[in-house]
N, CA, C and O atoms as a MOPAC input file, in Angstrom:
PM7 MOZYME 1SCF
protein

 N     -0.05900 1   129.12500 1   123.53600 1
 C      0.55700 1   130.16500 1   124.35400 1
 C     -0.52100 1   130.89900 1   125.14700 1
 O     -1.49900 1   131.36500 1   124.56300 1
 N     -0.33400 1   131.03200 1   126.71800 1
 C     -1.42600 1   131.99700 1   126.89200 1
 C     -1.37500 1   133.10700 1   126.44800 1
 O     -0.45500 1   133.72800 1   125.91500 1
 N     -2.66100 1   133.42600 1   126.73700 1
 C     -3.12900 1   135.31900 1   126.57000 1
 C     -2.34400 1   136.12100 1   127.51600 1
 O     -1.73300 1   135.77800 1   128.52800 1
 N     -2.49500 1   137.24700 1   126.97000 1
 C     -1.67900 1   138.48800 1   127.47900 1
 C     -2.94900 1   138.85700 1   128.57000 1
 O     -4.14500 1   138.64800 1   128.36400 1
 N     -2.33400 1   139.46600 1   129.79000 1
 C     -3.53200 1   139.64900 1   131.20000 1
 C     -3.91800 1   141.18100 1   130.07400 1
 O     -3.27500 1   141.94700 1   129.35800 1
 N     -4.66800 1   141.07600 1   130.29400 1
 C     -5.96500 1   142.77900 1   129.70500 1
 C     -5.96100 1   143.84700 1   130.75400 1
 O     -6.50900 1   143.46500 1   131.78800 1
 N     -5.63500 1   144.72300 1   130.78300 1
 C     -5.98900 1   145.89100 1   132.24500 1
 C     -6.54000 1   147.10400 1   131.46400 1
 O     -6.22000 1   147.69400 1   130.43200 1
 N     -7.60700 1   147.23500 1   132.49900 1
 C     -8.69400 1   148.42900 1   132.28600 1
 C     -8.85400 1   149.15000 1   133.83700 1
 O     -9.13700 1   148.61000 1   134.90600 1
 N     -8.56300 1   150.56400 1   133.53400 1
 C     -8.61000 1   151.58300 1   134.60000 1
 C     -9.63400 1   152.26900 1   134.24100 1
 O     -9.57700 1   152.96300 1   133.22600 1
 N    -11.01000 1   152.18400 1   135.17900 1
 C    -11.59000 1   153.10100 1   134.59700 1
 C    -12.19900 1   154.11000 1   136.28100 1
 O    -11.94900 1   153.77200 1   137.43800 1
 N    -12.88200 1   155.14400 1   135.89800 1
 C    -13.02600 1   156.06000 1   137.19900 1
 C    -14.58600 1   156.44600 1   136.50300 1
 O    -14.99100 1   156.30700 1   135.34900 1
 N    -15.26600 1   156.99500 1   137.75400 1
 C    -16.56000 1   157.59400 1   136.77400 1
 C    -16.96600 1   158.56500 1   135.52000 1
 O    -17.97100 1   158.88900 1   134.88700 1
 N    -15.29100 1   158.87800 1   135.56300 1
 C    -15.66700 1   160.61600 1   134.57100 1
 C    -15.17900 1   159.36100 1   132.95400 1
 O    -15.88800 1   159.43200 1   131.94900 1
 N    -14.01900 1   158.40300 1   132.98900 1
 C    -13.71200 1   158.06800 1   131.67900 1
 C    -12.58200 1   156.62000 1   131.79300 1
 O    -12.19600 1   156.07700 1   132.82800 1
 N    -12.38500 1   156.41100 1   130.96200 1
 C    -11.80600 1   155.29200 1   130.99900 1
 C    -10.23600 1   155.73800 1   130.84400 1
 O     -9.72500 1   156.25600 1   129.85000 1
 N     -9.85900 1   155.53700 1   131.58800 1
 C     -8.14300 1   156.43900 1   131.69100 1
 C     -6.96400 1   155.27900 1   131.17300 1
 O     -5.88000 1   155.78400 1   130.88100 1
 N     -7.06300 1   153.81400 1   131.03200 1
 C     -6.21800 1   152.76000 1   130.24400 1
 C     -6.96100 1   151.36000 1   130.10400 1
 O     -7.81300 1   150.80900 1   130.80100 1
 N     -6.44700 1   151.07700 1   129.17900 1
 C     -7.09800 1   149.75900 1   128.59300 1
 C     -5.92400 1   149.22900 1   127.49900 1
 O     -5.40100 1   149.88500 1   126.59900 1
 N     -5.72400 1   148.04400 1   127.81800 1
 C     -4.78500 1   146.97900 1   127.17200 1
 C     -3.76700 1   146.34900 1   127.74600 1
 O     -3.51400 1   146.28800 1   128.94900 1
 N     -3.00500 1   145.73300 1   126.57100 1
 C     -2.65500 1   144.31300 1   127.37400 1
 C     -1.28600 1   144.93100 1   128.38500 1
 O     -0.68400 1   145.98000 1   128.15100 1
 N     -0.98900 1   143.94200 1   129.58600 1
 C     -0.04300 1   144.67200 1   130.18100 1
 C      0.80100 1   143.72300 1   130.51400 1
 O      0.27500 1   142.64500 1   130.23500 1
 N      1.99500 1   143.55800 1   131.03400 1
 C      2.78600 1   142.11800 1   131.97200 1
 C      2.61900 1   142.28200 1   133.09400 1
 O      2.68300 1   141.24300 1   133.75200 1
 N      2.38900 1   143.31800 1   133.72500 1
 C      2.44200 1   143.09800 1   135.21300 1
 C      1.59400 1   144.45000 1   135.64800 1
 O      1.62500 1   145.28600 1   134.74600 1
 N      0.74900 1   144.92100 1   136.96000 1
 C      0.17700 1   145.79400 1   137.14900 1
 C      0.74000 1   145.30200 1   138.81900 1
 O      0.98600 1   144.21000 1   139.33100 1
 N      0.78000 1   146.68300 1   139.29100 1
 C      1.44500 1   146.34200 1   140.85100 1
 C      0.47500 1   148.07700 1   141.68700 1
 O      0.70100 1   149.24600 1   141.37400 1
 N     -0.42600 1   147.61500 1   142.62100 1
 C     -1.31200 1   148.72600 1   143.06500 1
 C     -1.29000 1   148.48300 1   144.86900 1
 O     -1.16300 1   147.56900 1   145.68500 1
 N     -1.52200 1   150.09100 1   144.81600 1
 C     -1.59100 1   149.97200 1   146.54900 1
 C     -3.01600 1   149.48700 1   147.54900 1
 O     -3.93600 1   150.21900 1   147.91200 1
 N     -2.91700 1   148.72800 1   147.69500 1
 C     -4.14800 1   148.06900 1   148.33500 1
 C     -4.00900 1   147.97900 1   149.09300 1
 O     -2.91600 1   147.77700 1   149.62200 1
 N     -5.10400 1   148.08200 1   149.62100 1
 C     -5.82400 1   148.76000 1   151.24700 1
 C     -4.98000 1   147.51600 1   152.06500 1
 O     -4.34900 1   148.18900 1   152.87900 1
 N     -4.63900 1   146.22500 1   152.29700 1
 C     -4.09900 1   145.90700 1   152.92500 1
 C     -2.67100 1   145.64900 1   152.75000 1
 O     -2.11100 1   144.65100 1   153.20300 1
 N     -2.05700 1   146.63300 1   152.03800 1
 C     -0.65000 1   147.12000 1   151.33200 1
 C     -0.44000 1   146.51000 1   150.29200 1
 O     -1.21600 1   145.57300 1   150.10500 1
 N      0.82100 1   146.78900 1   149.02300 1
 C      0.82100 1   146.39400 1   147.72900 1
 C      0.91500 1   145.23200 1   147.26700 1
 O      1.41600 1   144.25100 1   147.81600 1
 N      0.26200 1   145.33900 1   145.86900 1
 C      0.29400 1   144.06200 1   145.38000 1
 C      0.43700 1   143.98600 1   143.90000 1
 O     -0.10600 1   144.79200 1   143.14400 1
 N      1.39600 1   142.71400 1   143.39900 1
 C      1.38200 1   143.04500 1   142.14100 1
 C      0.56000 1   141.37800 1   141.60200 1
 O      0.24800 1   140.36100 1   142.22200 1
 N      0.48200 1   141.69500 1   140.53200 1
 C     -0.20600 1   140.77000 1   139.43300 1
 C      0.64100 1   140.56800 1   138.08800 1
 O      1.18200 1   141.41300 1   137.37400 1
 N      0.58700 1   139.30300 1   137.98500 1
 C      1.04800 1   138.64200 1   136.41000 1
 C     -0.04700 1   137.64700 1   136.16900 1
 O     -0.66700 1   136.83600 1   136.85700 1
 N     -0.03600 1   138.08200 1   134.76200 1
 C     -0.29600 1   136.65500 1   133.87500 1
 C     -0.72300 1   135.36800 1   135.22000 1
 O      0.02800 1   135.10500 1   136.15900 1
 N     -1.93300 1   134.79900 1   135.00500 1
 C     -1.98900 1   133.44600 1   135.98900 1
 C     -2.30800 1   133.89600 1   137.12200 1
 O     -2.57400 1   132.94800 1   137.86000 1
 N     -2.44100 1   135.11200 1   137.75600 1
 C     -3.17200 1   135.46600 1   138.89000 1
 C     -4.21200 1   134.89100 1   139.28800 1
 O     -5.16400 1   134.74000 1   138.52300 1
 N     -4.23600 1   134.37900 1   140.79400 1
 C     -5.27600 1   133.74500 1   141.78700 1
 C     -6.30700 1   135.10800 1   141.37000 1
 O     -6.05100 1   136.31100 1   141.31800 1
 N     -7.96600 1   134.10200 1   141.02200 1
 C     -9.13300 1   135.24500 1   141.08000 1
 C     -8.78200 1   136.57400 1   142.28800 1
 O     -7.93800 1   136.28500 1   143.13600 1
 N     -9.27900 1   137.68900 1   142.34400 1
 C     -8.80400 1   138.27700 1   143.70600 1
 C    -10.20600 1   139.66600 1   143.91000 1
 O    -10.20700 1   140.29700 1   142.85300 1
 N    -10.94200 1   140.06200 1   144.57800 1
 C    -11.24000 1   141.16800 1   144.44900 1
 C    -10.84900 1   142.15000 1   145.80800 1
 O    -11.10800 1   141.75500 1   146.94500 1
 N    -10.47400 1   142.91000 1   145.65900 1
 C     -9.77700 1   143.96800 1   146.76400 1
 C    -10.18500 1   145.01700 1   146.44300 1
 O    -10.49600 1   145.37800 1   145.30800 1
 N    -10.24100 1   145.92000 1   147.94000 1
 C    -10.41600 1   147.63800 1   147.88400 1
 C     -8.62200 1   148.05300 1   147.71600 1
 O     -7.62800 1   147.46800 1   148.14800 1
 N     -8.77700 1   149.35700 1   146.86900 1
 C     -7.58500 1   150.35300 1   146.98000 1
 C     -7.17100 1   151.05600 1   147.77700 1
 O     -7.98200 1   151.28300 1   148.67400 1
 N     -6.05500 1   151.62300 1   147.89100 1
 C     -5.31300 1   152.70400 1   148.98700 1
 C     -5.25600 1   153.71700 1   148.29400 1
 O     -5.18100 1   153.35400 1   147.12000 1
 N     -5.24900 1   155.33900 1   148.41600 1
 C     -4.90100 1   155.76900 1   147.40000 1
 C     -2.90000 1   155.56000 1   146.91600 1
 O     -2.20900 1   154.76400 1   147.55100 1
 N     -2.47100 1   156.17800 1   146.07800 1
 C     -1.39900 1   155.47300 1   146.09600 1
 C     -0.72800 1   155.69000 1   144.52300 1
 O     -1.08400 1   156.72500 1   143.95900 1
 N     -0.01400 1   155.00900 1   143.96100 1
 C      0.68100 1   155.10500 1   142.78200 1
 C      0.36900 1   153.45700 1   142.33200 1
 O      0.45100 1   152.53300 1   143.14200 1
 N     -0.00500 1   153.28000 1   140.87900 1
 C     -0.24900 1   152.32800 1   140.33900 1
 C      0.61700 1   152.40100 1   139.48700 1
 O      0.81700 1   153.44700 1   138.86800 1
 N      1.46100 1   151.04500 1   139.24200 1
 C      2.10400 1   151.15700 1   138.07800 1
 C      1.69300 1   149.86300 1   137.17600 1
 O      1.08600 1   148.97200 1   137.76900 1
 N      1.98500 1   149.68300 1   135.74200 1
 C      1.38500 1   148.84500 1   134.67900 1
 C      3.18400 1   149.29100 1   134.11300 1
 O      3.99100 1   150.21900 1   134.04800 1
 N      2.93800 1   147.50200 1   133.74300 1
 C      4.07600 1   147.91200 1   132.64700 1
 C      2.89300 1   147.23200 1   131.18000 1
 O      2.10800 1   146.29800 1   131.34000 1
 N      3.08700 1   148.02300 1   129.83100 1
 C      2.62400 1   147.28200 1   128.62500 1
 C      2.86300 1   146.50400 1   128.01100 1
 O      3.80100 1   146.89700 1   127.31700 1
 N      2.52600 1   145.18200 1   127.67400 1
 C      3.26600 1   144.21500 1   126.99200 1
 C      4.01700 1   145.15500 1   125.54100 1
 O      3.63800 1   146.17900 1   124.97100 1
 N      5.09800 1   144.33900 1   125.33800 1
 C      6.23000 1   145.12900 1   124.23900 1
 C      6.94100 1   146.28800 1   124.70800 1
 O      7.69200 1   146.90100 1   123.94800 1
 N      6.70700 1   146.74200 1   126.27200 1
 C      7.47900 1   147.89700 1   126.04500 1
 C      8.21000 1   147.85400 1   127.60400 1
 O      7.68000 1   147.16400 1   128.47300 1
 N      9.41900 1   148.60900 1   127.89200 1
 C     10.48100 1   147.91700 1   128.78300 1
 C     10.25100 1   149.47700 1   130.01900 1
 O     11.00600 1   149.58000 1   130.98600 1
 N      9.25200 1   150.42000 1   129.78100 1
 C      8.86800 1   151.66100 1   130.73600 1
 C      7.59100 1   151.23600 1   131.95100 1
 O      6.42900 1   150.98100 1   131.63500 1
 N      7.81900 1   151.23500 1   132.55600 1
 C      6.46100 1   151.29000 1   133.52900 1
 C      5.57800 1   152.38100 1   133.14500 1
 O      6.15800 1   153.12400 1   132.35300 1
 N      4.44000 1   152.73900 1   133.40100 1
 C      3.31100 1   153.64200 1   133.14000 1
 C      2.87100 1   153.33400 1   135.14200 1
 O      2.78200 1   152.33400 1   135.85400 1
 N      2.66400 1   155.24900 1   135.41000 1
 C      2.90100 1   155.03300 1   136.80400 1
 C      1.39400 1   155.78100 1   136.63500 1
 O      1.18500 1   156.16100 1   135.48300 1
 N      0.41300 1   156.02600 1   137.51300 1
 C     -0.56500 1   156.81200 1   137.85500 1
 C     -0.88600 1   156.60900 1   139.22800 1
 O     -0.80100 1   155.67300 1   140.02300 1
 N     -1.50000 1   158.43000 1   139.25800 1
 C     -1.70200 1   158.61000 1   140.92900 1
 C     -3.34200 1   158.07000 1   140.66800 1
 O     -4.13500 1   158.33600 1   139.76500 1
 N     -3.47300 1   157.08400 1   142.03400 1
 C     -5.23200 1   156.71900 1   141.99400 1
 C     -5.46400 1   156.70700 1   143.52800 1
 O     -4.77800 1   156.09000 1   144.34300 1
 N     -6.82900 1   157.69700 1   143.86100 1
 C     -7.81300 1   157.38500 1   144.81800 1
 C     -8.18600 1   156.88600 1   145.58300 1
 O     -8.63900 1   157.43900 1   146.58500 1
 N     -8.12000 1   155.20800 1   145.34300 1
 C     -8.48500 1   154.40100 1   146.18600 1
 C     -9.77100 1   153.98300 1   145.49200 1
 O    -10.46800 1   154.86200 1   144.98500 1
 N    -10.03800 1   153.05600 1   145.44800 1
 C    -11.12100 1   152.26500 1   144.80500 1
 C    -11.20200 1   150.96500 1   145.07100 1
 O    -11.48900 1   150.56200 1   146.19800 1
 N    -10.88400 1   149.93200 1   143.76100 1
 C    -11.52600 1   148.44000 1   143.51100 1
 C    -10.70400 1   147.65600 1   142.70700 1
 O    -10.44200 1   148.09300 1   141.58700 1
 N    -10.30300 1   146.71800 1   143.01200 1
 C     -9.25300 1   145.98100 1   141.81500 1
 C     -9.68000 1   144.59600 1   141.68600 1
 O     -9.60300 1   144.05500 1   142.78900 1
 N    -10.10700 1   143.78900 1   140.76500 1
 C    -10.58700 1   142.88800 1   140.29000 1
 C     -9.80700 1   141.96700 1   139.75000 1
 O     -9.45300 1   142.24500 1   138.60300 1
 N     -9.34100 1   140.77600 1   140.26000 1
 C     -8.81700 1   140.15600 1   139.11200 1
 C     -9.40000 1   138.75700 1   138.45000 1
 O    -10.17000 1   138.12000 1   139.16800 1
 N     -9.12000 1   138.26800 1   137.24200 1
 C    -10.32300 1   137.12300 1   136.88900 1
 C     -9.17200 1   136.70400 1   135.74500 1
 O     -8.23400 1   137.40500 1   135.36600 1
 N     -9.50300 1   135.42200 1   135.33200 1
 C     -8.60800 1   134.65100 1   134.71300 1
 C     -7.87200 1   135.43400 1   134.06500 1
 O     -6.78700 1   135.46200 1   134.64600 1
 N     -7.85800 1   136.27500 1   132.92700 1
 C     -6.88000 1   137.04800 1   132.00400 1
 C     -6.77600 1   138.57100 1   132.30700 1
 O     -5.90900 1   139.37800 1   131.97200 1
 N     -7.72600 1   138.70200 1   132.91900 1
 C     -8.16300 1   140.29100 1   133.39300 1
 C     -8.21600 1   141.17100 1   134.75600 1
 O     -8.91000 1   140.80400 1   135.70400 1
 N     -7.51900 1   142.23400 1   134.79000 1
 C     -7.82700 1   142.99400 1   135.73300 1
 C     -8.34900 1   144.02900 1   135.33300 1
 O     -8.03300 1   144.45300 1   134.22200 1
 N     -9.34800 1   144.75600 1   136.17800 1
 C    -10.19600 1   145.71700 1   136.06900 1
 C    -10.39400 1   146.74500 1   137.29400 1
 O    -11.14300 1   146.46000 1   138.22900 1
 N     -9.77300 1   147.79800 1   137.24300 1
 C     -9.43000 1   148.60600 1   138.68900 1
 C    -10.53900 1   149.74600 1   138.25200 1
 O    -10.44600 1   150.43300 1   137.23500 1
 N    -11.57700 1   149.81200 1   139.19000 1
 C    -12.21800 1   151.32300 1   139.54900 1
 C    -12.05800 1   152.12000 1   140.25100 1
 O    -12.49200 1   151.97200 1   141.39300 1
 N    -11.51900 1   153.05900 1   139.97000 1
 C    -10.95200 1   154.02300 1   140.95400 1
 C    -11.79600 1   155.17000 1   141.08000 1
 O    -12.64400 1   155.53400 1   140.26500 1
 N    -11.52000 1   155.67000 1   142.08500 1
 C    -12.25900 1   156.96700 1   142.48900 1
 C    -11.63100 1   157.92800 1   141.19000 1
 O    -12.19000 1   158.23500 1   140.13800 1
 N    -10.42500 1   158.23200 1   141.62100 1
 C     -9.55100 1   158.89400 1   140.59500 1
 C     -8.50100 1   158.50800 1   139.94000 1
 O     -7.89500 1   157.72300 1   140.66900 1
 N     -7.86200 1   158.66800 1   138.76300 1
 C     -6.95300 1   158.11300 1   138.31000 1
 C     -6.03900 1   159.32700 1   137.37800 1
 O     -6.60100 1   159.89900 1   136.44400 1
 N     -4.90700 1   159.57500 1   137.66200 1
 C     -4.58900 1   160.45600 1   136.83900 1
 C     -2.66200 1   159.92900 1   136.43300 1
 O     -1.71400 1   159.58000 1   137.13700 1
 N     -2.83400 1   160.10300 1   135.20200 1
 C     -1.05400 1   159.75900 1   134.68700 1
 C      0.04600 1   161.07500 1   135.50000 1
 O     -0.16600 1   161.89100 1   136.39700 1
 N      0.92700 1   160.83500 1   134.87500 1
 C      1.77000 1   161.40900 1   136.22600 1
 C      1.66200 1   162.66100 1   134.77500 1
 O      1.44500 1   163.82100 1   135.12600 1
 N      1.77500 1   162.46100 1   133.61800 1
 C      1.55800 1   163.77100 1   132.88200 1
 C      0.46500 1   165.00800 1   132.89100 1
 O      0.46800 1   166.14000 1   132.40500 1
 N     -0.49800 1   164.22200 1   133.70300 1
 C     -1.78800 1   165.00000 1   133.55700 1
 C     -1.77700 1   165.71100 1   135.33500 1
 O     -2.62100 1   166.47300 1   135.80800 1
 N     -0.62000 1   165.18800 1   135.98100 1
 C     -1.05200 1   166.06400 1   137.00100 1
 C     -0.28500 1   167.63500 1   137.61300 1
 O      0.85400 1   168.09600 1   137.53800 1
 N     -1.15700 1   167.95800 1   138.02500 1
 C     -0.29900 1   169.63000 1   138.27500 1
 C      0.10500 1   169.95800 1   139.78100 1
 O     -0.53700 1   170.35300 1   140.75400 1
 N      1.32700 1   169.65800 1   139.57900 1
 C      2.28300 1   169.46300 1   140.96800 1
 C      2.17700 1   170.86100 1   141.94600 1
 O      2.86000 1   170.73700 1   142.96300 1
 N      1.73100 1   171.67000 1   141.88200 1
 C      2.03400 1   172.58600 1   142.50700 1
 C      0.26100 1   172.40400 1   142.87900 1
 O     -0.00100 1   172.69200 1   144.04700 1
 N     -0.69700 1   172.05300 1   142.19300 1
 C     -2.03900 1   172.16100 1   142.59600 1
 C     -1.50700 1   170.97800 1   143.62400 1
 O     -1.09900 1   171.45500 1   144.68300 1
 N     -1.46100 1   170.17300 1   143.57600 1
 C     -1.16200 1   168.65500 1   144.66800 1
 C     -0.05700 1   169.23400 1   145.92800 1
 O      0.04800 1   168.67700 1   147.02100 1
 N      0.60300 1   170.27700 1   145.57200 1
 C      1.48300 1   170.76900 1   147.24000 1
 C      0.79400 1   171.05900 1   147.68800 1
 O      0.45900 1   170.59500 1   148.77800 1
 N      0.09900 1   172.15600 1   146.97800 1
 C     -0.96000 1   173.23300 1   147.91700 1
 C     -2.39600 1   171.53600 1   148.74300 1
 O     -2.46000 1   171.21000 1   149.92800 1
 N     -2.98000 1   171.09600 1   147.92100 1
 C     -3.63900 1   170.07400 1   148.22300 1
 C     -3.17100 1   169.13800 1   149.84800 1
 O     -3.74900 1   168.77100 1   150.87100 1
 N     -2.04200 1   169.09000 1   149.37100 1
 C     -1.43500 1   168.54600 1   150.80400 1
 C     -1.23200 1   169.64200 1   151.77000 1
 O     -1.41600 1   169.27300 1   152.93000 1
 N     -0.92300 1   170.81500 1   151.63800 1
 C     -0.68700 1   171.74600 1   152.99700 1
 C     -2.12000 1   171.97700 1   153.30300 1
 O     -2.16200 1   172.38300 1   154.46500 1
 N     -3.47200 1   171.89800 1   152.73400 1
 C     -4.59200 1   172.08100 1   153.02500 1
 C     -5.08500 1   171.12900 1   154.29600 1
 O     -5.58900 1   171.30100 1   155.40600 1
 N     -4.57200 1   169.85400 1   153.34400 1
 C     -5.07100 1   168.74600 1   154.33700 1
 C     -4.87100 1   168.43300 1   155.42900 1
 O     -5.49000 1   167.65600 1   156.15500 1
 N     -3.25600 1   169.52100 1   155.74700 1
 C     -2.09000 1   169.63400 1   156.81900 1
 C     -3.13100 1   170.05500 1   158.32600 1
 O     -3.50800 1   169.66300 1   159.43000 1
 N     -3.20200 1   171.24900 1   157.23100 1
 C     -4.08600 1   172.38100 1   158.25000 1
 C     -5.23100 1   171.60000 1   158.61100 1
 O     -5.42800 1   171.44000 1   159.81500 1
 N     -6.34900 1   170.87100 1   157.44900 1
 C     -7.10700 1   170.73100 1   158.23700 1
 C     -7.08500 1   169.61500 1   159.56700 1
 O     -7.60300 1   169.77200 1   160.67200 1
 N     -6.26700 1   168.39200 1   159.03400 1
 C     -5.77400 1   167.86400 1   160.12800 1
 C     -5.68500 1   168.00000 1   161.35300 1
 O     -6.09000 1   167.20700 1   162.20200 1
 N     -4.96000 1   169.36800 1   161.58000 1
 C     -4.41800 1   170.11900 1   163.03300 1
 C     -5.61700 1   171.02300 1   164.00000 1
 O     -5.75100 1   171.40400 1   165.16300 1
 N     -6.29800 1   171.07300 1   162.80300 1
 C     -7.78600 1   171.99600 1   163.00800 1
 C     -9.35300 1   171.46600 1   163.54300 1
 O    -10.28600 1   171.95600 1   164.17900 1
 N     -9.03600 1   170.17700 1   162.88300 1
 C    -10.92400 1   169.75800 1   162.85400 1
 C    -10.69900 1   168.53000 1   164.05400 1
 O     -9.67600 1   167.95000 1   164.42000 1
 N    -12.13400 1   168.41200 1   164.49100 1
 C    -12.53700 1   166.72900 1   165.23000 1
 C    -12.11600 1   165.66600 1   164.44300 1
 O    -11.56600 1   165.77800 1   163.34700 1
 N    -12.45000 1   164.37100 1   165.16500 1
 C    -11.87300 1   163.22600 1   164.53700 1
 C    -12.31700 1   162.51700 1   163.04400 1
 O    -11.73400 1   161.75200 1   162.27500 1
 N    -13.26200 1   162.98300 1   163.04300 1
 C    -14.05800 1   162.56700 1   161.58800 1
 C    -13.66100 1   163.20200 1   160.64500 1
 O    -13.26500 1   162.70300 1   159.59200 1
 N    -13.74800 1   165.07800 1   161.05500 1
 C    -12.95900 1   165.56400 1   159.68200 1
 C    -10.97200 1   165.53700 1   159.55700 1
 O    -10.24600 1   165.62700 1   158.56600 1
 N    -10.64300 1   165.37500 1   161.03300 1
 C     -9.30400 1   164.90800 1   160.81200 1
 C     -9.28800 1   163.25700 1   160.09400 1
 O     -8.17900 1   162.99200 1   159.62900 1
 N     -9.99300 1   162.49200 1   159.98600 1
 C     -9.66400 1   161.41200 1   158.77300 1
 C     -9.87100 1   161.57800 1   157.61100 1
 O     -9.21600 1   160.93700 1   156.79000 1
 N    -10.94100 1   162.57900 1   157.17500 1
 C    -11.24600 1   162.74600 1   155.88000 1
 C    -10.09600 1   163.42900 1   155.50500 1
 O     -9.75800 1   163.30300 1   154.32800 1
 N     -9.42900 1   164.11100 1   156.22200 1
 C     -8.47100 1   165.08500 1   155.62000 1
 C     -7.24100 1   163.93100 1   155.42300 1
 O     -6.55500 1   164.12400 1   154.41900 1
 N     -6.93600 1   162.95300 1   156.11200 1
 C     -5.91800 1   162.28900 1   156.08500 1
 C     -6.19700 1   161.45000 1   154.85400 1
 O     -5.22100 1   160.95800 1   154.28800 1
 N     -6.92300 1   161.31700 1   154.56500 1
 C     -7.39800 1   160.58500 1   152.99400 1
 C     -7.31700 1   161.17500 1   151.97000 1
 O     -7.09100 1   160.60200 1   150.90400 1
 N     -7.55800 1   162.97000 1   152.13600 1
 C     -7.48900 1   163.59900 1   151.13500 1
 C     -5.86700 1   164.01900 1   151.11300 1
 O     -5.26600 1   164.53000 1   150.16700 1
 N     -5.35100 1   163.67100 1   152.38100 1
 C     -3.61200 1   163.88700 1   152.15700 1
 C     -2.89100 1   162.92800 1   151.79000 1
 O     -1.74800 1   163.06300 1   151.35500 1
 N     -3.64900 1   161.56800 1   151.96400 1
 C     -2.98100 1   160.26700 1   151.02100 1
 C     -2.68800 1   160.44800 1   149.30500 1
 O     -1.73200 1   160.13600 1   148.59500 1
 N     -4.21200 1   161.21400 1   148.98800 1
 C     -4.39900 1   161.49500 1   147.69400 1
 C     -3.48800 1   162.15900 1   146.99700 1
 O     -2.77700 1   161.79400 1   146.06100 1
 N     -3.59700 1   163.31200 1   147.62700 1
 C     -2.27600 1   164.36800 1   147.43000 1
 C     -0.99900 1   163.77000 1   147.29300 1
 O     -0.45200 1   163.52700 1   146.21700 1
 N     -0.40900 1   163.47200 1   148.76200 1
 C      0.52500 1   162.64700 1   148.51400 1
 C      1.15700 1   161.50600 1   147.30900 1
 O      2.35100 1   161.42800 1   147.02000 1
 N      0.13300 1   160.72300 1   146.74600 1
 C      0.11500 1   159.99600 1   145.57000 1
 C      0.48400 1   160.61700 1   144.68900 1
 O      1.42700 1   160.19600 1   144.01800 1
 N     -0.22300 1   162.00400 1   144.35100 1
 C     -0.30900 1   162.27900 1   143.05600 1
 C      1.38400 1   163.09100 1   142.84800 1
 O      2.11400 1   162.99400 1   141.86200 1
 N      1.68700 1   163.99700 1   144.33400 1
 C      3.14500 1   164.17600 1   144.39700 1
 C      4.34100 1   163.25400 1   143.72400 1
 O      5.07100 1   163.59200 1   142.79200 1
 N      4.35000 1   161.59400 1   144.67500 1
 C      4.84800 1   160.97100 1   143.82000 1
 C      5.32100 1   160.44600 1   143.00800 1
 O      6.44100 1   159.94400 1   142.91000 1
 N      4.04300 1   160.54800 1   141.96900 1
 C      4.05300 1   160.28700 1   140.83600 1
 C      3.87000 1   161.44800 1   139.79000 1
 O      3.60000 1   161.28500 1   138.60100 1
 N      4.08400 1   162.77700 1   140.50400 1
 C      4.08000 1   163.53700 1   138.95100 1
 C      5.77100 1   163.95600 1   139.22000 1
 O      6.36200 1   164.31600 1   138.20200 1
 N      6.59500 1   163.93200 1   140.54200 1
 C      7.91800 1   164.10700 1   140.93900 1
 C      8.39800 1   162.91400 1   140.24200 1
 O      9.44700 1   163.19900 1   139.66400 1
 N      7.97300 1   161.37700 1   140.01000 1
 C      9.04300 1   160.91500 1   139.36900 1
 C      8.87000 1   160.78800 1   138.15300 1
 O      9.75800 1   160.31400 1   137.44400 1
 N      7.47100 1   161.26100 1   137.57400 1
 C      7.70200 1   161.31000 1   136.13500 1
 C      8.55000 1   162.36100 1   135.58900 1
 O      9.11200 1   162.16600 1   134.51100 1
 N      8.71600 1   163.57100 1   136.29200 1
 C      9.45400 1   165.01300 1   136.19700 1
 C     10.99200 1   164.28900 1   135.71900 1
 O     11.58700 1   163.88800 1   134.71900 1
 N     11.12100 1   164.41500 1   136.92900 1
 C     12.73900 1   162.89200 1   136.97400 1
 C     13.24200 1   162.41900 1   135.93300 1
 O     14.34000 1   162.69400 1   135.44900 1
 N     12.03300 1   161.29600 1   135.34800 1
 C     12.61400 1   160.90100 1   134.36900 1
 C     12.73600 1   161.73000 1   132.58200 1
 O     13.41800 1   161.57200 1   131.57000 1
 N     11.93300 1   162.37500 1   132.91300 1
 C     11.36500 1   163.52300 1   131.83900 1
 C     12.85200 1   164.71500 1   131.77800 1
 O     13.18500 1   165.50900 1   130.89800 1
 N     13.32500 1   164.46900 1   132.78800 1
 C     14.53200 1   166.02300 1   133.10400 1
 C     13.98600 1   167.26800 1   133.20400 1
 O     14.33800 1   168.21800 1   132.50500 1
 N     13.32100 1   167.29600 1   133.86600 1
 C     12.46200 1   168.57200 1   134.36500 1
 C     12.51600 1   168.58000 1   135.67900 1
 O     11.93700 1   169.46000 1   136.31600 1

């Protein structure tokens, strides 16, 4: 029987998941993509975006807001480095509105260089919205 694919999220501050999964589906820089078991080798940059993993044995997706980074894949394994990675439990929705009306402003405000940085830092935002709104959802909150 084959092996179960392995997924490891890790970012510079800590290792945010590790173990076996059925499927991992991430936003990549040249739009989404998912992975099973038997995946073509692959290495790609990230979008920031919502990652979801489902765990082998269990029938919930596991969603997290991530950064934009690196996704790796190799015979049994994927290995995503992300800038940031945060579960939709760990994030604080009202810090991520304000985050996005910042990025709004600066947008409307700065030259072209800092109007992209800001549009990256409003992707981010955006992500983490996402995904802490549909974990809320399912949570009944």
């Amino acid at each position: 029987m084959p092996r179960d694919l392995y997924l490891e999220i890790v970012t510079a501050e800590r290792l945010v998941y590790s173990g076996p999964v059925r499927l991992v589906s991430a936003p990549g820089a040249e739009g989404r993509l998912g992975v099973l078991r038997g995946h073509a080798p692959l290495l790609t940059a990230l979008a920031p975006g919502e990652l979801r993993l489902q765990p082998v044995g269990e029938d919930e997706e596991i969603s997290l807001a991530i950064g934009g980074g690196f996704l790796e894949v190799s015979a049994d394994r994927v290995v995503v480095l992300a800038h940031s990675a945060e579960r939709a439990a760990e994030i604080d929705l009202e810090r991520a509105l304000q985050a996005r009306e910042r990025a709004e402003a600066r947008i409307r405000d700065r030259d072209e260089a800092a109007a992209e940085r800001a549009r990256q830092a409003m992707a981010r935002a955006e992500a983490r919205i996402r995904v802490a709104e549909g974990y809320r959802k399912t949570q009944g909150r």
